[in-house]
N, C-alpha and C positions, 0 to 999 in steps of 0.2 A: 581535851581540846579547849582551847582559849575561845570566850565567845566575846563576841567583838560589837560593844554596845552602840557604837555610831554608825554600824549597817545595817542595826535590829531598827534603828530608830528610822532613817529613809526608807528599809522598806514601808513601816505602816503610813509613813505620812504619804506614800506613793499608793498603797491601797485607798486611802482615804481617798484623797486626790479624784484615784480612781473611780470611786463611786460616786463622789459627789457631782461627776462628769457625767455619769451616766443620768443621776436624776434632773441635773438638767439639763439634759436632750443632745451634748455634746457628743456623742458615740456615733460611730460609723453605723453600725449595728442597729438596725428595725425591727424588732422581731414580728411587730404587728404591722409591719409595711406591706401593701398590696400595690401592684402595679396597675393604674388608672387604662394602659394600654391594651386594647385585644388583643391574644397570640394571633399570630398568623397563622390562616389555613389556607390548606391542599385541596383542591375538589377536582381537579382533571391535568392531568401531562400528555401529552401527543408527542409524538402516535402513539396511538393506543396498543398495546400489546410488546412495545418496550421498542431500544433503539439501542445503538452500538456506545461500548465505552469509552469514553474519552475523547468522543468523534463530535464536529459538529454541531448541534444541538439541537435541545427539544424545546417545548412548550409548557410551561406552566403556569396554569390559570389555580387562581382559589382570592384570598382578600387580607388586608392590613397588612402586604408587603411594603417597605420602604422604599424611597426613590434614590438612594445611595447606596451603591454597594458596597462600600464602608461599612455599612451600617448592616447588613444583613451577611449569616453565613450560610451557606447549603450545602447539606448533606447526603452522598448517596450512599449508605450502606458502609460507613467509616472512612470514603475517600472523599474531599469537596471538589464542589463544583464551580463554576468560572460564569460570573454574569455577561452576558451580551447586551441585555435590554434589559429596561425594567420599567413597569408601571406599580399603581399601587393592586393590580386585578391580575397582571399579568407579567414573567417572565421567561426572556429566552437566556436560555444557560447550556454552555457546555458541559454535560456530562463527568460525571467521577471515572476515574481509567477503571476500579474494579468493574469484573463482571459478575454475574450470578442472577436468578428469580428471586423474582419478589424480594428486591432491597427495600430497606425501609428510608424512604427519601423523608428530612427533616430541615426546614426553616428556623432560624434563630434569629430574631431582632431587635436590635439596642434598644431600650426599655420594657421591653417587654419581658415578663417575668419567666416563661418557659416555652421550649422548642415549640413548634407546631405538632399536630398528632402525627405521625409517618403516614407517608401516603406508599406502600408497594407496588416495585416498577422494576420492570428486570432490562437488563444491560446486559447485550452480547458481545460473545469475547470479536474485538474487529481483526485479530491479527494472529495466527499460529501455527504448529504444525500441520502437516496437510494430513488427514486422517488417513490413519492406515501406515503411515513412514513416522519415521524416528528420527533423534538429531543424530544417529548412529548413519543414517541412510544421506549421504553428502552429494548433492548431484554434482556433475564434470560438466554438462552441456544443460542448455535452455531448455524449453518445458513447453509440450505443445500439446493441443487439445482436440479429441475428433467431435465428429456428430452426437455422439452417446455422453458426452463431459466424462470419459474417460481421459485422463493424461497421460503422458511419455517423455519421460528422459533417461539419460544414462546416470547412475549412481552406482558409487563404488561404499561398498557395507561389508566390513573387516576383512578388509586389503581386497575384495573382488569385485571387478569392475564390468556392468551387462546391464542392458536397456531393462526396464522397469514400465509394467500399464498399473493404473492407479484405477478404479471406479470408484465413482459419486460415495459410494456407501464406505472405501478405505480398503475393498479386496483387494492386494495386491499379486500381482504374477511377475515372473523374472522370464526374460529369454535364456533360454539356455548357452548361447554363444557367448563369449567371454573375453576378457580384453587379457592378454600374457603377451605383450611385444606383439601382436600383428605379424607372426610369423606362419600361422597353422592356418588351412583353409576355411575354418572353422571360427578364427578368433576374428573379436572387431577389427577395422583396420586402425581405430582410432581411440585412446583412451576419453577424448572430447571432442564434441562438434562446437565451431562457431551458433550454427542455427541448427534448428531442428521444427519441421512444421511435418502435417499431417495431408497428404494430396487428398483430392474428392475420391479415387477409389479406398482411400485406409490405410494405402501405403507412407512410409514417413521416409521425409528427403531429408537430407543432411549437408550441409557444405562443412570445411574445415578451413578456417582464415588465412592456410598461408597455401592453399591451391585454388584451382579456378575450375576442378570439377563438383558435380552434383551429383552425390549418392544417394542410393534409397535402399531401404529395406523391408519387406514383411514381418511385422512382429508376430514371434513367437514362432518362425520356422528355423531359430535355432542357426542361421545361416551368416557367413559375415557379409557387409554390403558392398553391389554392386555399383559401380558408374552408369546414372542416368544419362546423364551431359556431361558438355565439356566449353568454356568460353572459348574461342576463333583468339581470342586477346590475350596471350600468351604468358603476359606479367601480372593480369586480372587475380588477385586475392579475396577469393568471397566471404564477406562478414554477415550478410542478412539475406532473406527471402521471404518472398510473401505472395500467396495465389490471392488474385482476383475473382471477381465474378463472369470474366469475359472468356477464361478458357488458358491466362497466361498466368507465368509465375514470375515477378521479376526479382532482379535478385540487383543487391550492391556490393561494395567491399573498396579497395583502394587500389591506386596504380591501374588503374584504366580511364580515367576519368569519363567516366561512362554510367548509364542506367543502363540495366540489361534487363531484356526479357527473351523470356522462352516461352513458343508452345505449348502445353501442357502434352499436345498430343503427337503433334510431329516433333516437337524439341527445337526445331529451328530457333534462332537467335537473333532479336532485333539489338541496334544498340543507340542510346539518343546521348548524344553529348551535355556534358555537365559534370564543371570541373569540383572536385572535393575527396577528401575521404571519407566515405561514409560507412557509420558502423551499424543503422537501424532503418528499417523500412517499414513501412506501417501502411493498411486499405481500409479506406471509408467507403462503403459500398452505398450508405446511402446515396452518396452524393458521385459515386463513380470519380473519388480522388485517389491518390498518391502523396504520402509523405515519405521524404527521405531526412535522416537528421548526420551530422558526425560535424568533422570537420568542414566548415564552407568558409572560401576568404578570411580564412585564418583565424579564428574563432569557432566555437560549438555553434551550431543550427538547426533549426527544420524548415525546409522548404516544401511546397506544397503545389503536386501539377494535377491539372483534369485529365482525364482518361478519355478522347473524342470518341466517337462511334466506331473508326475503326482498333479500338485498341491502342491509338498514340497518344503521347503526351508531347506537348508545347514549351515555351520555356520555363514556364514554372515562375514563382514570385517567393519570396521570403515571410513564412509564416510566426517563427517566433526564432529572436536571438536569443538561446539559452546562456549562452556564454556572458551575459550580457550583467546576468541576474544570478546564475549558481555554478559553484564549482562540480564537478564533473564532468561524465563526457551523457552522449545521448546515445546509450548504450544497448535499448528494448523500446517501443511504442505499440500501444494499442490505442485504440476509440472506442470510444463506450457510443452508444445508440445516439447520444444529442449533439454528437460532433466533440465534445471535448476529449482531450488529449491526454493519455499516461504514460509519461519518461520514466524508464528507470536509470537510475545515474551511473553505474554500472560496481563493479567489487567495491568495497571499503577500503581506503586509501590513510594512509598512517598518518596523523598528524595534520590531515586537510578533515574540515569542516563541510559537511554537503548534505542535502534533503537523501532520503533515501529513494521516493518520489516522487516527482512534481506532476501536477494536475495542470494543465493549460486548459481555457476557456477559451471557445469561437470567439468572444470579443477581445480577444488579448490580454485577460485577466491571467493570473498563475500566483499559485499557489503550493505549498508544502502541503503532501497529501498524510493526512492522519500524523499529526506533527506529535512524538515521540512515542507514535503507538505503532510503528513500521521499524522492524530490525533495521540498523546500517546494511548496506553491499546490497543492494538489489541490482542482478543484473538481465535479469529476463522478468518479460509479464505479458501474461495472455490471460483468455477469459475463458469461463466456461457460458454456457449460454441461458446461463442462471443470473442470480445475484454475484458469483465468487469471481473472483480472479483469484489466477495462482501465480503465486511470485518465488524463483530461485532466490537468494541468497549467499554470497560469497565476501567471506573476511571472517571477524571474529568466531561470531558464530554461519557453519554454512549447512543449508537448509533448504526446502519446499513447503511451502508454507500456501495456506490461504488466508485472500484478501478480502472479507466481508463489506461489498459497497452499499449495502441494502437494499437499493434500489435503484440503479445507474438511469433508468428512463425518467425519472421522478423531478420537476423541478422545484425551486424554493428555496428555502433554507434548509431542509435534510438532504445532507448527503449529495450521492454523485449523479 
């Protein structure tokens, strides 16, 4: 090989160069550099015994944090986290989406030589299967909840279709009745209900949105369901229902332009005008209200009436313009204990953009609830009488899931 003397020659004069660079002091390179700066440390996160992932946020106290978030990163256990506030003693930060005990949460800040020491802090999973079902287990109807935070709905689990009870701990039982066309005395009438809720004796009622009667059945007598009721209003299609505290159940749907209530005990039927289609109903028993949400003047809504001492409601006032602010429809509501408000927006919809869903506050605030830690298609949501809500799921993936709120009574900045 030919060796090529005017390459031999810039390398060393490029060595050279090189070192005479280094001695003096030109080099990026400190070996003996220390940083003048204290690391930042951890000495307490609230609440104490951990908080949900991705949700939120906590509290972290310790010293020599930066007042730019720029300037600072945070770590929980490999995912970072999102500043809210900061001082130089204290920060509020949203949570890393993993879950798991005892992550080792870590600060890094611009001049300073090395992370902080880990502080361990466990982050609970906010969003998942509901224990005991599978994503094999697909429910067809809503998801209702009795006195024991056992659940109920219908899921169909490789091609067979029958009401399902769920307990707290994930035992599942199946009724034995079964859905094959509604031809046998034996099978469901319905492969899906619109609603499905739980009466004060245990029995669970059912409406189907393109009739205007109200079935119920006993779980687990293996039986198909009978006709509780039936609306007087002929064209009545019921989509929701919801028992109060007073002894009635009312129900809504479309093509009546009507509230209805029933009885609980004689069934009689009231009915109070009020034009819409409405697809959810929701009881605040603190306060002995009524919300109804769907279509109102041409637009998504909730409207909101009081309950008088006899059991009536008035003309009602306009609570929140959904339509206003999110796509979707107002497709499931519950109340959590402080009055605020949970929509779910209803199935996953192709190509449209929607919270899965929205948290309304008494003062008219609202907001995306657990913003991309909630599956798309949530169409039903109810509470158990714990921390969880259970939420159906319908689109991509479809599902029964629970909703970890932590602590729904709790005010502040944690949670709901």
């Amino acid at each position: 090989m030919k060796f090529n003397k005017s390459i031999f020659v810039v390398l060393i004069v490029a060595i050279l160069i090189s070192g005479n660079s280094c001695g003096d002091g030109f080099s990026v390179y400190d070996p003996d550099y220390e940083s003048t700066e204290p690391k930042a440390i951890i000495t307490d996160i609230s609440p104490a015994g951990g908080y949900l992932a991705g949700v939120d946020s906590v509290v972290i106290t310790g010293s020599n944090f930066a007042l730019d978030p720029d300037s600072m990163i945070i770590d929980f256990g490999g995912a970072p986290g999102t500043f809210l506030s900061l001082s130089e003693t204290q920060l509020i930060v949203r949570p890393g989406v993993r879950h798991g005990v005892d992550l080792p949460v870590k600060i890094a800040v611009r001049g300073q030589e090395f992370f902080s020491d880990a502080y361990n802090y466990t982050l609970f999973q906010p969003f998942g299967l509901y224990p005991g079902l599978t994503a094999d287990d697909e429910p067809t109807s809503p998801v209702a909840v009795d006195a024991d935070n056992n659940i109920y709905t219908i899921v169909t689990t490789n091609n067979v279709t029958q009401y399902v009870k769920v307990t707290p701990d994930g035992v599942v039982t199946k009724d034995a009745a079964v859905f094959t066309g509604g031809t046998g005395g034996s099978d469901l009438r319905f492969e899906a209900y619109s609603s499905l809720v739980v009466a004060p004796n245990n029995e669970l009622f059912m409406t189907q949105q393109s009739l205007r009667a109200i079935f119920r059945k006993t779980f687990g007598d293996g039986a198909r369901e009978g006709v509780w009721a039936a609306s007087s209003t002929g064209s009545f299609k019921i989509r929701d229902m919801v028992f109060d505290n007073n002894g009635y159940l009312w129900v809504v749907g479309r093509d009546s332009d009507q509230i209805h209530r029933f009885d609980a005990t004689t069934r009689a039927e009231t009915k109070f005008p009020f034009e819409g289609i409405l697809s959810a109903v929701a009881y605040y028993s603190n306060d002995n209200e009524l919300y109804v949400g769907g279509e109102i003047d041409s637009t998504q809504s909730i409207w909101k009436f009081t309950i008088d001492g006899s059991g009536n409601i008035g003309a009602g006032e306009l609570y929140f313009d959904f339509g206003k602010h999110y796509d979707g429809i107002v497709a499931s509501m519950i109340l959590a204990s402080n009055g605020e408000l949970l929509v779910a927006t209803g199935p996953e919809i192709n190509n449209v953009s929607k919270p899965s869903i929205v948290k309304v506050f008494p003062d008219g605030r609202h907001e995306q609830l657990h913003n991309e830690m909630i599956t798309d298609g949530a169409y039903s949501i109810t509470w158990r009488d714990d921390k969880f809500a259970v939420v159906a799921i319908r689109g991509e993936e479809t599902s029964i899931n629970f909703l970890d709120m932590y602590d729904r009574t709790r005010s502040g900045i944690f949670g709901f």
